[in-house]
Each structure stands twice: as C-alpha cells, then as structure tokens.
N, CA, C and O atoms as a GROMACS GRO file, in nm:
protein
  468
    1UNK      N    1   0.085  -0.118   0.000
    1UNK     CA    2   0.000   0.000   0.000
    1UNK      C    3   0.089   0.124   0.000
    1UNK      O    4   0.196   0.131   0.062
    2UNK      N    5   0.035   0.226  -0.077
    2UNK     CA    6   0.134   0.352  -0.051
    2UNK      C    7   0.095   0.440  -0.003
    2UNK      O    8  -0.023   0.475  -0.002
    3UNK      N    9   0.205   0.505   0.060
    3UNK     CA   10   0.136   0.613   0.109
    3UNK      C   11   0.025   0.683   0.103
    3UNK      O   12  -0.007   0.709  -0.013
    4UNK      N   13  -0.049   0.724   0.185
    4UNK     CA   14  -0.172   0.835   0.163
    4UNK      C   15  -0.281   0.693   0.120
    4UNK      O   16  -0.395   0.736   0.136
    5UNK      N   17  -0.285   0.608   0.094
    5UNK     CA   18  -0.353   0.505   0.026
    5UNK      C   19  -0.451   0.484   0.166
    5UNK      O   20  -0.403   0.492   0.279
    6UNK      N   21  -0.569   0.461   0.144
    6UNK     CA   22  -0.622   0.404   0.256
    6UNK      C   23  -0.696   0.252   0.217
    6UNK      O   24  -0.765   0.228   0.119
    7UNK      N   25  -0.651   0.144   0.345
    7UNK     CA   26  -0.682   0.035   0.303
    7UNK      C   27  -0.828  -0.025   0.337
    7UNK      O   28  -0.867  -0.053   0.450
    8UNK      N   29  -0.891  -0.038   0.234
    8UNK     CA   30  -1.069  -0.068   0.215
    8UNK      C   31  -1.079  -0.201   0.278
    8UNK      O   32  -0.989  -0.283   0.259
    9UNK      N   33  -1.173  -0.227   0.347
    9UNK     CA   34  -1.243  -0.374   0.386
    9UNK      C   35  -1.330  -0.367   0.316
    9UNK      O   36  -1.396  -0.267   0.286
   10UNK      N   37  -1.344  -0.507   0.270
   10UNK     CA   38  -1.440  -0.534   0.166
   10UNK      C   39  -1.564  -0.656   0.230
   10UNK      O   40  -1.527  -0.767   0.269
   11UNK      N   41  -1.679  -0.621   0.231
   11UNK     CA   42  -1.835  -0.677   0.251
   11UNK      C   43  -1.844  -0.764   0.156
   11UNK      O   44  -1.774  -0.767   0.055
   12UNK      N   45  -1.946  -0.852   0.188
   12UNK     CA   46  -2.019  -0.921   0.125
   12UNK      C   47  -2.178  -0.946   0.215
   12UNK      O   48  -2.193  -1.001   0.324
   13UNK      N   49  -2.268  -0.892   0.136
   13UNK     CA   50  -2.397  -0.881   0.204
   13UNK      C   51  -2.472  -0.992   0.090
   13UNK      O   52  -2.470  -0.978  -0.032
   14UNK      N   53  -2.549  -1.122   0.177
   14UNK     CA   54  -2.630  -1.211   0.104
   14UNK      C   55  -2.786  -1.226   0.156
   14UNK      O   56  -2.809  -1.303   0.249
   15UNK      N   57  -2.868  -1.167   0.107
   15UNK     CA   58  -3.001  -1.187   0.117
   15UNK      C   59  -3.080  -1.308   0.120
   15UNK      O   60  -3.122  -1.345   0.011
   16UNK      N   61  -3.101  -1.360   0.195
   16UNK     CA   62  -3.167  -1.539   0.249
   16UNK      C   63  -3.288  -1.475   0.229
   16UNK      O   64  -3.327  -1.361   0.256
   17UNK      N   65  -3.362  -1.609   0.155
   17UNK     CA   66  -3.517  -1.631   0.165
   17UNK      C   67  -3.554  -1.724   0.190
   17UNK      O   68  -3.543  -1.825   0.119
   18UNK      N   69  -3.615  -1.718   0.310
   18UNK     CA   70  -3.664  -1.879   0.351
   18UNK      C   71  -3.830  -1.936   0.332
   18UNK      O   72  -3.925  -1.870   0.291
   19UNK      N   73  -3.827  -2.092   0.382
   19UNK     CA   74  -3.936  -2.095   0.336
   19UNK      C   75  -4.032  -2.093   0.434
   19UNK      O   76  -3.987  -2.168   0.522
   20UNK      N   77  -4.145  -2.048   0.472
   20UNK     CA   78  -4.236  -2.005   0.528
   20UNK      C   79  -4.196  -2.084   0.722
   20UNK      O   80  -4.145  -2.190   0.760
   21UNK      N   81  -4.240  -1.988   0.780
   21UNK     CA   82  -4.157  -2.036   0.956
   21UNK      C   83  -4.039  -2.098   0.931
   21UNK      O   84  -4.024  -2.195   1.006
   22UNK      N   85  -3.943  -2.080   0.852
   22UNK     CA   86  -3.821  -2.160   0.868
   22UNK      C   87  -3.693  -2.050   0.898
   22UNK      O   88  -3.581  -2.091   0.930
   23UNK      N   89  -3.724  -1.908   0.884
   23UNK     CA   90  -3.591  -1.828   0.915
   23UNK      C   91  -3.544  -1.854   1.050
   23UNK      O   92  -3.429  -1.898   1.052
   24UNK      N   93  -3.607  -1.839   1.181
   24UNK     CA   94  -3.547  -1.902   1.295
   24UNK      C   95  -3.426  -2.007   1.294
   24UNK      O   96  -3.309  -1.977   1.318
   25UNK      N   97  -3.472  -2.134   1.264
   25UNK     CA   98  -3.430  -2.236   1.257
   25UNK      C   99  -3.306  -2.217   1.145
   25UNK      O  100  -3.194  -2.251   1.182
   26UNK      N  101  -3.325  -2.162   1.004
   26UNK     CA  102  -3.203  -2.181   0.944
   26UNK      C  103  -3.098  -2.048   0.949
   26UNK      O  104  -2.983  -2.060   0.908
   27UNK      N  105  -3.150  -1.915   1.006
   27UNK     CA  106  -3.051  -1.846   1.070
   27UNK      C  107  -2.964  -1.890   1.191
   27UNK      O  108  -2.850  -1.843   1.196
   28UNK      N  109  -2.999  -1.966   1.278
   28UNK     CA  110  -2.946  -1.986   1.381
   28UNK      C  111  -2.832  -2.112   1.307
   28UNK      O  112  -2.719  -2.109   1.356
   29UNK      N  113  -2.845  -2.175   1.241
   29UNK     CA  114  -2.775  -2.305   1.170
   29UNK      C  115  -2.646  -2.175   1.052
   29UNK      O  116  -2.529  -2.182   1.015
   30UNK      N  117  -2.766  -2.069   1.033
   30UNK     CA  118  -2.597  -2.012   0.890
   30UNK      C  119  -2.553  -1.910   1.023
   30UNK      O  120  -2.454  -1.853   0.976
   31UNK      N  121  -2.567  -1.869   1.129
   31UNK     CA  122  -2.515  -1.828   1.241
   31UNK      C  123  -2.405  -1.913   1.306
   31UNK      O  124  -2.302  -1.852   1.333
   32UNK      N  125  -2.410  -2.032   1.332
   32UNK     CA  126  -2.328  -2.124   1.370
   32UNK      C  127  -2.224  -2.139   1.254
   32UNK      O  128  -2.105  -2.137   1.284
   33UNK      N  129  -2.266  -2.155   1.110
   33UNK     CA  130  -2.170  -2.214   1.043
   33UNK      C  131  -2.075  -2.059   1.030
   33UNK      O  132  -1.955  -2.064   1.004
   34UNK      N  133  -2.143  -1.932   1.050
   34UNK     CA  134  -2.020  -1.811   1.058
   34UNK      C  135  -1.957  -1.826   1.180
   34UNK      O  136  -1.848  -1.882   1.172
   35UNK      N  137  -1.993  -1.791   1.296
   35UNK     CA  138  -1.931  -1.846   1.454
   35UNK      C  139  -1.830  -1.948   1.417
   35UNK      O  140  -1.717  -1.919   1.454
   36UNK      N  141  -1.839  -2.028   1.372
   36UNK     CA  142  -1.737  -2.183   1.372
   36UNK      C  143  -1.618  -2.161   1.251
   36UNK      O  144  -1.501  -2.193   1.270
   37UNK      N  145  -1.672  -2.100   1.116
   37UNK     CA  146  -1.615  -2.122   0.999
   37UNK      C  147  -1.520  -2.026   0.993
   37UNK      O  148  -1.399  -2.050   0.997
   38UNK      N  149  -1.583  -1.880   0.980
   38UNK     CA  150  -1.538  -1.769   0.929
   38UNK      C  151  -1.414  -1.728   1.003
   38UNK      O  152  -1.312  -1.677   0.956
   39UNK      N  153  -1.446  -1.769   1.161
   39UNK     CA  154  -1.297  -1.699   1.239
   39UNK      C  155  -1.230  -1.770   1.261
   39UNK      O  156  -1.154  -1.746   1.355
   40UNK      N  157  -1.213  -1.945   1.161
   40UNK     CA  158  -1.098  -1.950   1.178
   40UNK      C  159  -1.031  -1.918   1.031
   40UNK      O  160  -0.931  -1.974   0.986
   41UNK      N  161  -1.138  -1.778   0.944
   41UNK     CA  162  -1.058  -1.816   0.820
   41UNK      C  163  -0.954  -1.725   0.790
   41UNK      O  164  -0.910  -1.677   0.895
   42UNK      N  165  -0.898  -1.683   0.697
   42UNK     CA  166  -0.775  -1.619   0.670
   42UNK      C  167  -0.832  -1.453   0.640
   42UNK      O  168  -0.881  -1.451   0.526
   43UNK      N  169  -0.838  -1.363   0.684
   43UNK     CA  170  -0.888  -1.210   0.638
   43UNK      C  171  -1.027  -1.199   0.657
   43UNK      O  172  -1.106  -1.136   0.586
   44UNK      N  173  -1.064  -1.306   0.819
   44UNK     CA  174  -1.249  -1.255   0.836
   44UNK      C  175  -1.205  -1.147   0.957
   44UNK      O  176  -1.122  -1.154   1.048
   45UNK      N  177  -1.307  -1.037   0.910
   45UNK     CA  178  -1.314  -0.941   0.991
   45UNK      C  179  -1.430  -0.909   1.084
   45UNK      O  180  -1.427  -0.816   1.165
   46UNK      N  181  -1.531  -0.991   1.067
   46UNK     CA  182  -1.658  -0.988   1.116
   46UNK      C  183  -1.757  -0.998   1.066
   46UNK      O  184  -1.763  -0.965   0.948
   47UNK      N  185  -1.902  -1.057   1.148
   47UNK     CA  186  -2.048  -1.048   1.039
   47UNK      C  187  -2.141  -0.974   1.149
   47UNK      O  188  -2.117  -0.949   1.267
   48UNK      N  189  -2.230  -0.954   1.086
   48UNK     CA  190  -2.404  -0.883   1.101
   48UNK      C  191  -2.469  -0.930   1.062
   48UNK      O  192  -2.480  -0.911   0.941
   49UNK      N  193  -2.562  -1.024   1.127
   49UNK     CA  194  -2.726  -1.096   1.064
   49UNK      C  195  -2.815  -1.009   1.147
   49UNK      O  196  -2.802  -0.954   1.257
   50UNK      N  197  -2.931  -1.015   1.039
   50UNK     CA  198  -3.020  -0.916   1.066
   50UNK      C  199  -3.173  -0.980   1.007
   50UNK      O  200  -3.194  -1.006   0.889
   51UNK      N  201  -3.248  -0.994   1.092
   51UNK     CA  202  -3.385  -1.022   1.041
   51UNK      C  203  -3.462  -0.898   0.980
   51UNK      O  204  -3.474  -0.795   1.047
   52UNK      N  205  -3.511  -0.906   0.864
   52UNK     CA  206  -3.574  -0.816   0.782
   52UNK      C  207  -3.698  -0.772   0.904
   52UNK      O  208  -3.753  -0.859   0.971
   53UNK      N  209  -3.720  -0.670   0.914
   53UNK     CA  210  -3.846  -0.610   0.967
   53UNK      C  211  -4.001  -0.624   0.850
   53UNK      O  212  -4.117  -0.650   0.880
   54UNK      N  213  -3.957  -0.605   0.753
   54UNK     CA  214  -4.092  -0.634   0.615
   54UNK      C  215  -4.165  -0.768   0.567
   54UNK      O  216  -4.278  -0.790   0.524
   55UNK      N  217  -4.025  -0.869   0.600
   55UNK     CA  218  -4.058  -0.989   0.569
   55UNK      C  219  -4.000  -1.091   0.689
   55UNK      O  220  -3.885  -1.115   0.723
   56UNK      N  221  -4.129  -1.141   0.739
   56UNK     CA  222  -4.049  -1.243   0.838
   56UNK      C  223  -4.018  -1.374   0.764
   56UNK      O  224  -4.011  -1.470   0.841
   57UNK      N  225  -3.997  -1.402   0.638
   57UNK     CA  226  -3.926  -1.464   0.562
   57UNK      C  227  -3.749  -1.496   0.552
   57UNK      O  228  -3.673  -1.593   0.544
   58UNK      N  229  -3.741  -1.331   0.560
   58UNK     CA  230  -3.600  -1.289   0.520
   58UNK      C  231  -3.515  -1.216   0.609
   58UNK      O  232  -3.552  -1.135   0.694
   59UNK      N  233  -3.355  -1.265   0.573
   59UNK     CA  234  -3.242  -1.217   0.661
   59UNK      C  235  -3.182  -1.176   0.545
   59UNK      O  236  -3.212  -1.191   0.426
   60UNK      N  237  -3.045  -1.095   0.633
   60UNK     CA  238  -2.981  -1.035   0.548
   60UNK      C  239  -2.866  -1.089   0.616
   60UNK      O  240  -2.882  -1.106   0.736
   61UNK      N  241  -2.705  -1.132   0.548
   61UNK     CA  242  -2.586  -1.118   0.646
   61UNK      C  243  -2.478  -1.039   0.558
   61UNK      O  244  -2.463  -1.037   0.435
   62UNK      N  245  -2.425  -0.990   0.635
   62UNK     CA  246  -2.319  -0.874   0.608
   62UNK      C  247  -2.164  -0.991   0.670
   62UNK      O  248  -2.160  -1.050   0.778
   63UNK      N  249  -2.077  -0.992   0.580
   63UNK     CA  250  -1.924  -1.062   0.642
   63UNK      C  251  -1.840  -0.957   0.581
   63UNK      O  252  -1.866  -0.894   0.478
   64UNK      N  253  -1.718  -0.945   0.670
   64UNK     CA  254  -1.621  -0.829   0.642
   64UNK      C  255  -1.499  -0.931   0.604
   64UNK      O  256  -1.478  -1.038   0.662
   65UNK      N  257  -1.423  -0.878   0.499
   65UNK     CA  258  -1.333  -0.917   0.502
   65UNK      C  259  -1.194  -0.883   0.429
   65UNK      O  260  -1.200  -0.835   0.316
   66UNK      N  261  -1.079  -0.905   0.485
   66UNK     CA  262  -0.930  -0.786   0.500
   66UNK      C  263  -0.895  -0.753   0.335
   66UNK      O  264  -0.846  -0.649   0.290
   67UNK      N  265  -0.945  -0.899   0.244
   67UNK     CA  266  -0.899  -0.827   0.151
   67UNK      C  267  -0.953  -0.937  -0.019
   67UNK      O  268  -0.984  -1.052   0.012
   68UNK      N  269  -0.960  -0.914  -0.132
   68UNK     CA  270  -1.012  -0.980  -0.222
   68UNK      C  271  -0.956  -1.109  -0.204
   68UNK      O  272  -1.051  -1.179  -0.240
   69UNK      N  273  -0.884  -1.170  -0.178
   69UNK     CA  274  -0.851  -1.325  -0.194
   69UNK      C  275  -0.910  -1.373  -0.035
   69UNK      O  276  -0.959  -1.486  -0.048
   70UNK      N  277  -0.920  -1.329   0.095
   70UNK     CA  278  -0.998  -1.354   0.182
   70UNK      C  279  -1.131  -1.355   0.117
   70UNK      O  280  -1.202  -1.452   0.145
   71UNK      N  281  -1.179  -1.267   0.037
   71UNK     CA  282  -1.344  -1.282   0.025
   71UNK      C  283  -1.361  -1.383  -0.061
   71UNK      O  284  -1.457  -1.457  -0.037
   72UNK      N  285  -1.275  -1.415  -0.186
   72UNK     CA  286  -1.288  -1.514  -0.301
   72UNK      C  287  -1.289  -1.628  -0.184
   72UNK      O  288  -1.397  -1.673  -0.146
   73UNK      N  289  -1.218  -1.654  -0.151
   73UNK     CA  290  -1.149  -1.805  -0.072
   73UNK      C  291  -1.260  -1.825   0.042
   73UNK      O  292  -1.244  -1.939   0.085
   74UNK      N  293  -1.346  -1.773   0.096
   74UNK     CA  294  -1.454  -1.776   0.204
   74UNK      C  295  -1.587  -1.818   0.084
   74UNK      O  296  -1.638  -1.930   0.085
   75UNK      N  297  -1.620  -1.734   0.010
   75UNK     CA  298  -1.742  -1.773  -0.099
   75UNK      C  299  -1.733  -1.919  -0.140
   75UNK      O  300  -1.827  -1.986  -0.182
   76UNK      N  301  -1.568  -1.973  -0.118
   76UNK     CA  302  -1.526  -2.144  -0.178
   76UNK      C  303  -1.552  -2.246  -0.074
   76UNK      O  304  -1.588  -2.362  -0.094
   77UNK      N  305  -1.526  -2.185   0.042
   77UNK     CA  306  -1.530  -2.261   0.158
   77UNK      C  307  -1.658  -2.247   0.229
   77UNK      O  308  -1.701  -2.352   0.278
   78UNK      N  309  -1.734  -2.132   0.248
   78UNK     CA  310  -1.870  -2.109   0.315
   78UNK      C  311  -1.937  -2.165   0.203
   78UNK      O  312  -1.962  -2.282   0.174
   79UNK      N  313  -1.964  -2.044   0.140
   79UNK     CA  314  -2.155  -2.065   0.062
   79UNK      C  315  -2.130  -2.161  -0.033
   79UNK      O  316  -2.233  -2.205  -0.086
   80UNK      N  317  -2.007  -2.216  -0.079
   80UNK     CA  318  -2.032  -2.333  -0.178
   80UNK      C  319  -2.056  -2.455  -0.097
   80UNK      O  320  -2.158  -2.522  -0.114
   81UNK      N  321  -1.965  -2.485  -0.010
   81UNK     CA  322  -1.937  -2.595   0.060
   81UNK      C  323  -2.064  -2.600   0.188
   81UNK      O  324  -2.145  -2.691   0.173
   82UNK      N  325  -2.079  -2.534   0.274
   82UNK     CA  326  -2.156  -2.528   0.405
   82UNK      C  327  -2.278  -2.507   0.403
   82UNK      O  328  -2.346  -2.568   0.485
   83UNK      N  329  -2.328  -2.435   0.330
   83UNK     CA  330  -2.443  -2.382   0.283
   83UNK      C  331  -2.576  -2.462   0.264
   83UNK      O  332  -2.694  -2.432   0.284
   84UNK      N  333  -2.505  -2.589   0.215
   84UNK     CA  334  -2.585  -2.745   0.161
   84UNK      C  335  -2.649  -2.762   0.299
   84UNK      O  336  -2.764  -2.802   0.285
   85UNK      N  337  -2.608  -2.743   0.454
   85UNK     CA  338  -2.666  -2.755   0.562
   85UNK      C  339  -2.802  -2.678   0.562
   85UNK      O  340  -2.882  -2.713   0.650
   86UNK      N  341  -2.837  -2.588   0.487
   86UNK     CA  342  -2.965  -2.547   0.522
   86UNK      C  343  -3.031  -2.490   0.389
   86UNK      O  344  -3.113  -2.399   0.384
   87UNK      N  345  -2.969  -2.575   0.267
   87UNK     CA  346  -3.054  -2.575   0.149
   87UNK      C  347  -3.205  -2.606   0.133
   87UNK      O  348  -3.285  -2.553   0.056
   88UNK      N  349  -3.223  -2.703   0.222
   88UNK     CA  350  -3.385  -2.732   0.236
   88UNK      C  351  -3.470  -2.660   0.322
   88UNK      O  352  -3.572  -2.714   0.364
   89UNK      N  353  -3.440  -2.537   0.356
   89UNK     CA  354  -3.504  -2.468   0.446
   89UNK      C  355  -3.505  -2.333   0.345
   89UNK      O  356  -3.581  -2.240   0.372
   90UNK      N  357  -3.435  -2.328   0.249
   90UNK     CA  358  -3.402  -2.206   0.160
   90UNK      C  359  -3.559  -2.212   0.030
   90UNK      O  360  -3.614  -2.305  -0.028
   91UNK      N  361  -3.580  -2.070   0.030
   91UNK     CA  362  -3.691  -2.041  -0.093
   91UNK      C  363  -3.604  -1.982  -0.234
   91UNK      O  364  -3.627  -1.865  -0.265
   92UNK      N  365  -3.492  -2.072  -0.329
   92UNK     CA  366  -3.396  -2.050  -0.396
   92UNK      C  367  -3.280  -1.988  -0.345
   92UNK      O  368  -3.268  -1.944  -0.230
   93UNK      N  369  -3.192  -1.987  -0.438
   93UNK     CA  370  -3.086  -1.946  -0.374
   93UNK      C  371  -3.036  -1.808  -0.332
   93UNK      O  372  -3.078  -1.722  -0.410
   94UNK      N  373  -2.947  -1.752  -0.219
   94UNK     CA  374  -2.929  -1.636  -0.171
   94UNK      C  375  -2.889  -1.503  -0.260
   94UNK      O  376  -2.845  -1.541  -0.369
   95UNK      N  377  -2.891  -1.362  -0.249
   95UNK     CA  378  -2.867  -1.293  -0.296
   95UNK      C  379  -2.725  -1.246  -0.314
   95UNK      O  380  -2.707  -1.179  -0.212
   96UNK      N  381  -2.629  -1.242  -0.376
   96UNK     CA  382  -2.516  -1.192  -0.327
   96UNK      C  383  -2.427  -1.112  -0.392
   96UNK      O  384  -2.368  -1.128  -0.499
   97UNK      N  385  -2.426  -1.001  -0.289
   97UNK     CA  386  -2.355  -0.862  -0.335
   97UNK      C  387  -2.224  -0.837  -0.241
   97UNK      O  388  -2.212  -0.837  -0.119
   98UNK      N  389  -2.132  -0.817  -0.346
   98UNK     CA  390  -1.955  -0.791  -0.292
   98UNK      C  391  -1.965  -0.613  -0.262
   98UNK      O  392  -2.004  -0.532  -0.345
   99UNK      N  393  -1.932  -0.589  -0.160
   99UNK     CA  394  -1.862  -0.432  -0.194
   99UNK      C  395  -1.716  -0.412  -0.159
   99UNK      O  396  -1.640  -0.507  -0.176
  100UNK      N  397  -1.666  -0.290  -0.108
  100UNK     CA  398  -1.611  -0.188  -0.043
  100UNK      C  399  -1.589  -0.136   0.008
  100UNK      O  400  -1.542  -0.034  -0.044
  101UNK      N  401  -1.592  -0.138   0.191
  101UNK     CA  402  -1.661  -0.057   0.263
  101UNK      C  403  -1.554   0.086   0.285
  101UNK      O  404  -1.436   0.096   0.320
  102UNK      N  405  -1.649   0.174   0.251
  102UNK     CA  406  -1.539   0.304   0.234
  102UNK      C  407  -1.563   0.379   0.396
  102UNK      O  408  -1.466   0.438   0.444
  103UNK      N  409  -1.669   0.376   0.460
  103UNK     CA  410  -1.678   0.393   0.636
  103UNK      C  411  -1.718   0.335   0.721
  103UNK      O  412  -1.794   0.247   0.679
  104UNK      N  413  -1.706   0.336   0.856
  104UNK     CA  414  -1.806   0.262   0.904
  104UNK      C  415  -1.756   0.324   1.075
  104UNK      O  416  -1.650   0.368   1.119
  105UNK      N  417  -1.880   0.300   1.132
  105UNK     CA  418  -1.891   0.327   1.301
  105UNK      C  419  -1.997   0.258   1.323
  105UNK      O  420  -2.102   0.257   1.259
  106UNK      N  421  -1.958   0.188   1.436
  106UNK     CA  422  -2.046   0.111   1.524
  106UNK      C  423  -2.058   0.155   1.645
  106UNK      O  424  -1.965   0.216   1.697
  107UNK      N  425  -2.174   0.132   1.710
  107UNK     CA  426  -2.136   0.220   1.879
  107UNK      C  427  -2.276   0.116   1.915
  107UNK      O  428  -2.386   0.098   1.861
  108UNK      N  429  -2.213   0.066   2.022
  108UNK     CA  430  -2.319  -0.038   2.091
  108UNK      C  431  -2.311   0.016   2.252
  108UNK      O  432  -2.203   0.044   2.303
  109UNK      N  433  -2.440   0.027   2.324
  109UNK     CA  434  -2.472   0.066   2.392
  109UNK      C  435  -2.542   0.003   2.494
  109UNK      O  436  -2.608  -0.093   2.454
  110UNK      N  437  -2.550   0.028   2.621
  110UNK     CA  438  -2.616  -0.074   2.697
  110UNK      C  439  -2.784  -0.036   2.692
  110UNK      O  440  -2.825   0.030   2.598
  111UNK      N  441  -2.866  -0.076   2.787
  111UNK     CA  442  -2.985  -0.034   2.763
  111UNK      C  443  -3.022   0.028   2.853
  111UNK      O  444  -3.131   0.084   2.842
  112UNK      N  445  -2.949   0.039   2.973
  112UNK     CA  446  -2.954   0.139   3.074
  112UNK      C  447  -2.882   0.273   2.999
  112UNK      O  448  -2.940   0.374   3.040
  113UNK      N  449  -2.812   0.295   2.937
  113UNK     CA  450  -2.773   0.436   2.878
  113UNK      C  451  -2.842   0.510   2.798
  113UNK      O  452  -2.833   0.629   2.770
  114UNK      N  453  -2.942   0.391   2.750
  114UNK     CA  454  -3.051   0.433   2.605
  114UNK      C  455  -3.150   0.497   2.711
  114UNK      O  456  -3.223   0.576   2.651
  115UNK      N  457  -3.176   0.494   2.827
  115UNK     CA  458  -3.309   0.503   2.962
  115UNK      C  459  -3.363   0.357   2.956
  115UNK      O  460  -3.484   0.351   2.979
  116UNK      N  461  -3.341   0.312   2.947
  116UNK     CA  462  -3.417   0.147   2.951
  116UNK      C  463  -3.363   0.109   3.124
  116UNK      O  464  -3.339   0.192   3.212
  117UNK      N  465  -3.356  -0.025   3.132
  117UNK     CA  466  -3.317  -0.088   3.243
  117UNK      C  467  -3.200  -0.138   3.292
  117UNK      O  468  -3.198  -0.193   3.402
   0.00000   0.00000   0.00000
C-alpha cells in the first residue's frame, strides 16, 4: 500500500429467503456455520445478521473481510461448501452482493444508557 492510500475492507452482504416459519431455525444453523467457519478463516473481519423487519421470511448477512482473496477463498469454503446444511429450508438461492466498505462506526450501547433498564 502507498502512502496516503487508505486500506478498504471489503463486505459481502447475502439476502436469504426462507421458506415459510423456517428463518429461525435456518438463521441460527448459517449463524453457527459463521461463529465456527469464518474466524478460523484467513482475512475474516466480522459479520451482522439481521432479520428483515418487512418480511419475516427474510435475513440479510453482512461478512467483512481484510482483503479480495480472503473474500474469493470464504465464498469457496462457506456458501459453496456449508451452505448445503440449510438448502432445504431455503426459498432459492441467496442474494449476493460484494462491496467496499469506504466507512463505518459502530457504537453499541447498553440499555440502561438508552433510559431502559
């Protein structure tokens, strides 16, 4: 990298559609296979699953990772290989979009700070 260069983490966000009452059950199964798979892989930087609020059908997962041959080499080893674990719970196959991530801030908070308890 050269100078002044700033170095990008690159996303991959895949849109799951499941089939009717089955997102529970097969998020918690592609939850496990990221937990188990991803950190022990080479350039994982982290994920975000997220249940759609519009469709209780659908999730979304977000995986970070350090750099293009980490993301190629995870797409070979996850969603080709692992994936087959919860093909029968799937309404076709997932959506999947590579980016860039050019910012990002996270700030997690307790729920006593939000006024909660």
């Amino acid at each position: 990298m050269l100078k002044g260069e700033v170095e990008l983490v690159l996303a991959r966000i895949s849109v799951w559609h499941f089939k009717k009452g089955k997102r529970g059950e097969a998020l918690t199964e592609l939850d496990n296979i990221l937990s188990n798979l991803t950190q022990q892989e080479e350039g994982f930087r982290g994920y975000i699953s997220m249940f759609s609020l519009d469709n209780e059908n659908t999730a979304t997962i977000l995986t970070l990772w350090q750099d293009q041959e980490s993301l190629n080499a995870s797409e070979k080893a996850i969603f080709t290989g692992k994936i087959k674990k919860v093909q029968e719970l799937l309404e076709g196959h997932p959506q999947i979009e590579n980016f860039k991530v050019f910012s990002t801030e996270l700030i997690q908070r307790s729920e006593k700070s939000r006024g909660g308890f």
